[in-house]
C-alpha positions as CSV (number, residue, x, y, z in Angstrom):
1,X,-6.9,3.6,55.1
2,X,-10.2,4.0,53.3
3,X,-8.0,6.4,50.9
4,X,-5.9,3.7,50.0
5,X,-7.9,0.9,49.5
6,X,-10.7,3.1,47.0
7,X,-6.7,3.6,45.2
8,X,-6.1,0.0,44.9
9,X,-9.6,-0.7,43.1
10,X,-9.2,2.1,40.6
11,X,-5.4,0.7,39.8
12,X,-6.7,-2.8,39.8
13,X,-10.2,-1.6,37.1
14,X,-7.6,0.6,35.3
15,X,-5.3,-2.7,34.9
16,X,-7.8,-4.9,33.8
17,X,-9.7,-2.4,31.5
18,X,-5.8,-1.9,29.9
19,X,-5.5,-5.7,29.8
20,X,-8.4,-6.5,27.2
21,X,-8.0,-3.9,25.3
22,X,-5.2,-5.2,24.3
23,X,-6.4,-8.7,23.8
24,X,-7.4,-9.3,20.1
25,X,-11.1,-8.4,19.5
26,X,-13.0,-12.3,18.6
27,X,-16.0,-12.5,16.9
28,X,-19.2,-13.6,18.9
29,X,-20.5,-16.8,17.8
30,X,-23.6,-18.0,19.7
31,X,-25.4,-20.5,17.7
32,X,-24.4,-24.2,18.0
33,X,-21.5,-25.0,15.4
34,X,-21.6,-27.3,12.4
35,X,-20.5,-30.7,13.0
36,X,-17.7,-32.1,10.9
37,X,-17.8,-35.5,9.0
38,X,-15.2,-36.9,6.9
39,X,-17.1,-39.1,4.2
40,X,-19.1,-35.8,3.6
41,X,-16.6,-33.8,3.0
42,X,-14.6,-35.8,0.7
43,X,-17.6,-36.5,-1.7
44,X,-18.1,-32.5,-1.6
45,X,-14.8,-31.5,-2.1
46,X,-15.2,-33.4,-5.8
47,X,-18.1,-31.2,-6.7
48,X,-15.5,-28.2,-5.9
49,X,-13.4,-29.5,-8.0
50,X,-15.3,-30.4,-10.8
51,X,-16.9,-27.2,-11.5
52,X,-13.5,-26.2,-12.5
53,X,-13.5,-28.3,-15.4
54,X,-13.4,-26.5,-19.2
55,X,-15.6,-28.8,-21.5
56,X,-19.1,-27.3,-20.6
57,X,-20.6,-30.8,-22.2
58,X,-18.9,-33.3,-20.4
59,X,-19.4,-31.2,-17.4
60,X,-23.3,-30.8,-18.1
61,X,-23.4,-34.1,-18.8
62,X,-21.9,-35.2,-15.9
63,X,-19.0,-37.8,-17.8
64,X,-16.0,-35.4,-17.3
65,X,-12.6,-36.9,-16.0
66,X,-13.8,-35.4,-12.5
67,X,-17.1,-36.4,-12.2
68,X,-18.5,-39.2,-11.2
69,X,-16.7,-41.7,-8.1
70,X,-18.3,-40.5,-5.1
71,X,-20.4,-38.5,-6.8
72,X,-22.0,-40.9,-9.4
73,X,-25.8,-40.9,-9.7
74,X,-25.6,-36.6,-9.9
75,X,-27.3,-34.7,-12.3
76,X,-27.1,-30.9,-13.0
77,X,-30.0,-28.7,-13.7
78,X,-27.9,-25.2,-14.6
79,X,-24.5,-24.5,-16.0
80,X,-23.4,-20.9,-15.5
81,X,-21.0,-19.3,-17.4
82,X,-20.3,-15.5,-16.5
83,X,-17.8,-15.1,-19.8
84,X,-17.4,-11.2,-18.5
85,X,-16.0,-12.1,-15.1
86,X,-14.5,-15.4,-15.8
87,X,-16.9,-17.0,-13.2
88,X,-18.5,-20.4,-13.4
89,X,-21.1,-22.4,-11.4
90,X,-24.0,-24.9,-11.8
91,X,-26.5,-26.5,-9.5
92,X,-27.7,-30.1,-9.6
93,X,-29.3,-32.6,-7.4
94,X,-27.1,-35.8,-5.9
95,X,-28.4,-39.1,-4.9
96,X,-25.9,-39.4,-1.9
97,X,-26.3,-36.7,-0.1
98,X,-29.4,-36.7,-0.8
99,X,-29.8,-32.8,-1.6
100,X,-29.3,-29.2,-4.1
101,X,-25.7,-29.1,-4.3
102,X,-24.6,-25.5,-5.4
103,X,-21.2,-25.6,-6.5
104,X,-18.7,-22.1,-7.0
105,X,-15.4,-22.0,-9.2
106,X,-12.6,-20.7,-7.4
107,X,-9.9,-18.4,-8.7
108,X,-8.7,-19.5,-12.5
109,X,-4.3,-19.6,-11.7
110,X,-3.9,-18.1,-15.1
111,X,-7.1,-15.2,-15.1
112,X,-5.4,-11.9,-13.5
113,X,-9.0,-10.5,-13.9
114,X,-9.8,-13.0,-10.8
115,X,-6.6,-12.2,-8.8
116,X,-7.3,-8.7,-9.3
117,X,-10.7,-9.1,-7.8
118,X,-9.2,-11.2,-5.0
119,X,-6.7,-8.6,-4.4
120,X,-9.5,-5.7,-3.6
121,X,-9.8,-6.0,-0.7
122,X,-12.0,-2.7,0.6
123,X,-14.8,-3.4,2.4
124,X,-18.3,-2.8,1.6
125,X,-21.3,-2.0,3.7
126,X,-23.7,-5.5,3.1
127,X,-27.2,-4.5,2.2
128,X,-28.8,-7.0,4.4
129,X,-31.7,-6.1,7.2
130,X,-30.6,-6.3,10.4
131,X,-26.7,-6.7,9.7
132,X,-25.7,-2.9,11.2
133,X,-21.7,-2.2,10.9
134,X,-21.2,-5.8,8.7
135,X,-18.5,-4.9,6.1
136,X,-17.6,-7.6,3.3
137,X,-15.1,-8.0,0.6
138,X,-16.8,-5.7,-2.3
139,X,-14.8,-7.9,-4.9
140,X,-16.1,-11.1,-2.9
141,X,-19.7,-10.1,-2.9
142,X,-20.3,-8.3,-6.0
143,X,-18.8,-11.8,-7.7
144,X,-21.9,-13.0,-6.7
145,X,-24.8,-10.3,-6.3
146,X,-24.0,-8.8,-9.3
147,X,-23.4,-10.6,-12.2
148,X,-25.2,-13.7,-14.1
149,X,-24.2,-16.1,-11.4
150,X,-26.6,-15.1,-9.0
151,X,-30.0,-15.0,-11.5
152,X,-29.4,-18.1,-12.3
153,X,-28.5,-20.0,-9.2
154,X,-31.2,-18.8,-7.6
155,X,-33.7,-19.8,-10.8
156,X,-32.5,-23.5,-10.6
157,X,-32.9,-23.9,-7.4
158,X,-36.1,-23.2,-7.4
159,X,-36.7,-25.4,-10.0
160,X,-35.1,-27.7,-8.5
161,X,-37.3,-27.5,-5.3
162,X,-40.5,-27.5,-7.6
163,X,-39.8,-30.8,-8.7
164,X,-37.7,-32.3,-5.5
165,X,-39.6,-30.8,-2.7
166,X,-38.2,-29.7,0.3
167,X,-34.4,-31.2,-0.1
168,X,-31.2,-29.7,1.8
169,X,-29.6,-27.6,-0.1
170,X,-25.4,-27.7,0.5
171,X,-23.0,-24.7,-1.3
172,X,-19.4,-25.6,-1.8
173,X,-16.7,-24.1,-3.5
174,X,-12.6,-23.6,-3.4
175,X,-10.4,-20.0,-3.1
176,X,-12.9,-17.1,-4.4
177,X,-15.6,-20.0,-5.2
178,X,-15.9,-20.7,-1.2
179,X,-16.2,-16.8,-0.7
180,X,-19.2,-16.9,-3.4
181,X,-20.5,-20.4,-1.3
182,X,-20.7,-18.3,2.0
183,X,-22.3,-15.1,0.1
184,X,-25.0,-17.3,-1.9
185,X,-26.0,-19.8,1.3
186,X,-26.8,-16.1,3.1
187,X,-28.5,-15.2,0.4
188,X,-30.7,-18.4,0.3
189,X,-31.0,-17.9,4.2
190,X,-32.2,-14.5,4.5
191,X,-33.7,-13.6,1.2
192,X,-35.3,-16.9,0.2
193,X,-36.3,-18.2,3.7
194,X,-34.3,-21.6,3.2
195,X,-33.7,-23.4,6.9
196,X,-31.9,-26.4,5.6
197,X,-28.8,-24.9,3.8
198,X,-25.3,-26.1,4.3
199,X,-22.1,-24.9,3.6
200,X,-18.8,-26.6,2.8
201,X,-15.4,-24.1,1.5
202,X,-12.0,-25.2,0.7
203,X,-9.3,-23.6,1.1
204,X,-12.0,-20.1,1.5
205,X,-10.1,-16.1,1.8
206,X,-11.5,-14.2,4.5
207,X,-14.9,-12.2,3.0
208,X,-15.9,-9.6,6.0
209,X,-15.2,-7.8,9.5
210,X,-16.1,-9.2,12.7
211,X,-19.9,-8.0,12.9
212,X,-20.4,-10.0,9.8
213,X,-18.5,-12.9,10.9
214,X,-20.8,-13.2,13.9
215,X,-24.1,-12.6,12.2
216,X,-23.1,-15.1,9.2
217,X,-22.3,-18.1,12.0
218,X,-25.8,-16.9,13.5
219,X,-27.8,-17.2,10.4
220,X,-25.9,-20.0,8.5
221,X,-24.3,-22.1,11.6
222,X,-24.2,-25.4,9.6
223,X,-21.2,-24.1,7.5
224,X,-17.5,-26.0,8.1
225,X,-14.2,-24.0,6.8
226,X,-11.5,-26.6,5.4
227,X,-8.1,-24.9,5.6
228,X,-4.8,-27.5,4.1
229,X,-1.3,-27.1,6.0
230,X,0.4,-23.8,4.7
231,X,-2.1,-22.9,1.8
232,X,-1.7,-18.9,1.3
233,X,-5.2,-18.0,0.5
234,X,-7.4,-18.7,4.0
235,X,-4.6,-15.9,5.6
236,X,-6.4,-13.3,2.9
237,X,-6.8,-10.8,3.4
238,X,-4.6,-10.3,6.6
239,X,-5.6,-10.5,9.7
240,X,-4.9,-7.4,11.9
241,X,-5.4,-7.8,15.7
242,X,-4.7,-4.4,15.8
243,X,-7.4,-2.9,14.3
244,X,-10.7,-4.5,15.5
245,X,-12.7,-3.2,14.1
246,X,-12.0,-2.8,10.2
247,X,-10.2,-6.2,10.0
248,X,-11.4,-9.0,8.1
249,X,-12.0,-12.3,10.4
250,X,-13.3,-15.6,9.5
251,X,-16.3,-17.0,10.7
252,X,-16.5,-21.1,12.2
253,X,-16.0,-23.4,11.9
254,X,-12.5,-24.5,10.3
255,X,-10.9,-27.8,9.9
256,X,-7.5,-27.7,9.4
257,X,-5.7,-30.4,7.2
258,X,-1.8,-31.0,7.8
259,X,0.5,-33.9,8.4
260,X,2.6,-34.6,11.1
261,X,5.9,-37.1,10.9
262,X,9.0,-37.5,8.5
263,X,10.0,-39.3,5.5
264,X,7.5,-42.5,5.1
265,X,6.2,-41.9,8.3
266,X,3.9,-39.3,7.7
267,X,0.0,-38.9,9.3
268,X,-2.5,-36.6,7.9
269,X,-4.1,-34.9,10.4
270,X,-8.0,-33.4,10.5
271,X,-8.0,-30.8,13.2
272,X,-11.8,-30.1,14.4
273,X,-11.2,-25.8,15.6
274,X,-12.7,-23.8,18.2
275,X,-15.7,-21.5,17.5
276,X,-13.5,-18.2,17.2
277,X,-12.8,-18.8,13.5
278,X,-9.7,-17.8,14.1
279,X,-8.4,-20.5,16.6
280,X,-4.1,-19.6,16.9
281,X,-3.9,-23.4,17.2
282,X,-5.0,-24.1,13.9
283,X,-4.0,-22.0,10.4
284,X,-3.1,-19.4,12.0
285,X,-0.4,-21.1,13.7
286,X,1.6,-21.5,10.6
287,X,3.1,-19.1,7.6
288,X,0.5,-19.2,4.7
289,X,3.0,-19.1,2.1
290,X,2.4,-22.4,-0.1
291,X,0.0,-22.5,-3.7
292,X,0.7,-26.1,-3.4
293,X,-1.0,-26.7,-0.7
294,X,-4.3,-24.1,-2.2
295,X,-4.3,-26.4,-4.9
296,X,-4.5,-29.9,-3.2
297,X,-7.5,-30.8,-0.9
298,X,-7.9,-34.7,0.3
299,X,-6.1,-35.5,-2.7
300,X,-8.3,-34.0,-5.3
301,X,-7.0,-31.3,-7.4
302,X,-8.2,-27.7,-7.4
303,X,-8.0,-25.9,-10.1
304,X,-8.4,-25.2,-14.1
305,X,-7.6,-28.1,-16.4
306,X,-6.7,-26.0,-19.3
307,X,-3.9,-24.2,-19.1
308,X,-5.5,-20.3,-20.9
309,X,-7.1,-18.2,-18.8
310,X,-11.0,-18.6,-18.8
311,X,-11.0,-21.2,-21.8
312,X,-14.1,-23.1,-21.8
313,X,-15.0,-26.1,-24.5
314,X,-18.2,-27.4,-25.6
315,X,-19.7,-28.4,-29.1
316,X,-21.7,-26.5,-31.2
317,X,-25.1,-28.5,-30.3
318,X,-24.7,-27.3,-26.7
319,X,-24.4,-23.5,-27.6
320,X,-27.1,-23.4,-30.0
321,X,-29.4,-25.4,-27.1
322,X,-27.8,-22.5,-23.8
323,X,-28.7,-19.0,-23.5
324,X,-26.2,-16.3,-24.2
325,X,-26.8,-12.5,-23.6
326,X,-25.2,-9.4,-25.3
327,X,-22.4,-9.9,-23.4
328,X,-21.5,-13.9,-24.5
329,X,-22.5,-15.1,-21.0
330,X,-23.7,-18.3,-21.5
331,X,-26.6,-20.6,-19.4
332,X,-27.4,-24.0,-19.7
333,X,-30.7,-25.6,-18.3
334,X,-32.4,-28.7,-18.0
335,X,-35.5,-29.4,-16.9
336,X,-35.4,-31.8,-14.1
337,X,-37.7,-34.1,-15.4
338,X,-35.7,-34.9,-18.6
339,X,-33.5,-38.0,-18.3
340,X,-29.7,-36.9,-17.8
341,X,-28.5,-39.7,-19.9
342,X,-30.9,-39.4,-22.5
343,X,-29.0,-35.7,-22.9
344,X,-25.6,-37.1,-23.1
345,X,-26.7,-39.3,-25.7
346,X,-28.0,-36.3,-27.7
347,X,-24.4,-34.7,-27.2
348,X,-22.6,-37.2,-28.0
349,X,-23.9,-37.7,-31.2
350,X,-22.5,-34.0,-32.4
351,X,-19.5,-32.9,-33.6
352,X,-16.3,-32.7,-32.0
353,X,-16.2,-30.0,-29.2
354,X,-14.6,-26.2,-30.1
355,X,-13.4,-23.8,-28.1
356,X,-15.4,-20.8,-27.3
357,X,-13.0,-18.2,-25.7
């Protein structure tokens, strides 16, 4: 009898041992997760779009078609322009929120330089302390670390902080630009000491395994994940139950945008996920097959306003007054204490804007 029952508890351990390892591998996530608010995120989702926009004046001057609204009252301090890697960015300081808002372009539609880097998709050993077995998206991460965009990010926002004192500082950005978001608010956490950074992505690809997945929602926890209906991009790169431990996961939390209803009866829904970030209830529970839906977030539009790849416009005033290197990148800085308006004025009164490249 005593035979037979020792059986039973090895069949019953060897049973449940078999049972989760087949269950998919989640990601731990410990610390408290972000809260979601809706007026937040539809002021933020404007500054992802703007950054898109071509005309480097208007954009540095804050009068382009897609600034201002909620986000009237802002005032940039840098304009980054990586020429090389058709990568843009610039940091400012809003009234309402009251904080640094970073803001990341996403992938350019028409730049295949950006889909290739999108598309590479081996992982890369992160060179942070205390992140052991974290793998990232190398195209992802060396977007940010190494090119122009990360030099001067970094720069303005400690300008920025110079003159603003201890503000919030939040990180946004759409497709590849929400992948840059997450890399630079880590960056800001862990190299720069900064405790009050936020993170906002729309419509954000998948940038690292598991370990680095937990250890991100550890060390930036106030970060929210906006995923629209059947947009392609947040299922990139795939998502392999299957193989634990190489495949790329997404870190919390998401909030998943679709509608519900038929014909003139239709409800948009704003789906709050679990802390897996990878909830099968949200997403993940649909075919990520649409561009149309990567290119529309609450409304706004996201994406390029000129139809070449990596065009950018500005007048002549505004490139002799930026900083280009060897390699045409281009920077444009303001002191903080300067009057914003008194700068557009200056603009304004040059010649008609040209275009660049």
């Amino acid at each position: 009898m005593g035979k037979n029952w020792w059986c039973l508890i090895l069949v019953t351990w060897l049973c449940l041992f078999s049972f989760i390892d087949a269950r998919e591998l989640k990601a731990r996530h410990t610390s408290p997760l972000a809260q979601y608010n809706h007026t937040l995120a539809t002021i933020l989702v404007e500054y992802a779009s703007a950054v898109y926009m071509s005309d480097l004046t208007q954009l540095f001057t804050w009068t382009c078609s897609r600034c201002g609204d909620l986000t009237k009252g802002f005032e940039i301090i840098e304009l980054v322009v990586d020429v090389e890697h058709c990568l843009q960015a610039f940091v400012g300081v809003a009234e309402d929120p009251h904080a640094i808002i970073i803001a990341f372009r996403g992938t350019n539609e028409h730049s295949l330089q950006n889909w290739i880097e999108d598309l590479y998709w081996k992982q890369y050993e992160i060179n942070y302390p205390d992140m052991d077995d974290a793998m990232v998206h190398r195209g992802f991460y060396t977007a940010y670390h190494n090119t122009t965009i990360r030099p001067a990010v970094l720069g303005a926002v400690e300008r920025a902080k110079k003159f603003y004192g201890n503000i919030q500082i939040i990180v946004v950005g759409h497709s590849m630009g929400g992948a840059m978001a997450a890399f630079c608010a880590l960056d800001l956490t862990v190299n720069k000491q900064e405790n009050k950074v936020q993170v906002m992505t729309f419509g954000q690809p998948r940038i690292g395994n598991g370990v680095f997945a937990s250890l991100y929602s550890k060390l930036v926890p106030n970060t929210i994940r906006v995923t629209h209906d059947h947009d392609i991009v947040p299922h990139l790169p795939p998502y392999y139950y299957y193989l634990p431990q190489k495949t790329y996961q997404h870190f919390p939390r998401e909030v998943w945008l679709y509608n519900i209803g038929l014909g003139s009866l239709v409800y948009r829904v704003e789906k709050i996920c679990d802390g897996s970030g990878e909830d099968p209830s949200c997403s993940r529970s649909v075919s990520g097959n649409s561009i149309t839906d990567h290119l529309v977030y609450y409304g706004v539009d996201m994406g390029s306003d000129d139809p070449e790849a990596c065009r950018i416009v500005l007048n002549s005033f505004v490139l002799n007054t930026g900083i280009r290197d060897s390699k045409g990148n281009l920077v444009l800085s303001r002191d903080p204490a300067n009057s914003l308006l008194k700068l557009s004025r200056e603009f304004d009164s040059q010649e008609k804007p040209i275009r660049v490249y």
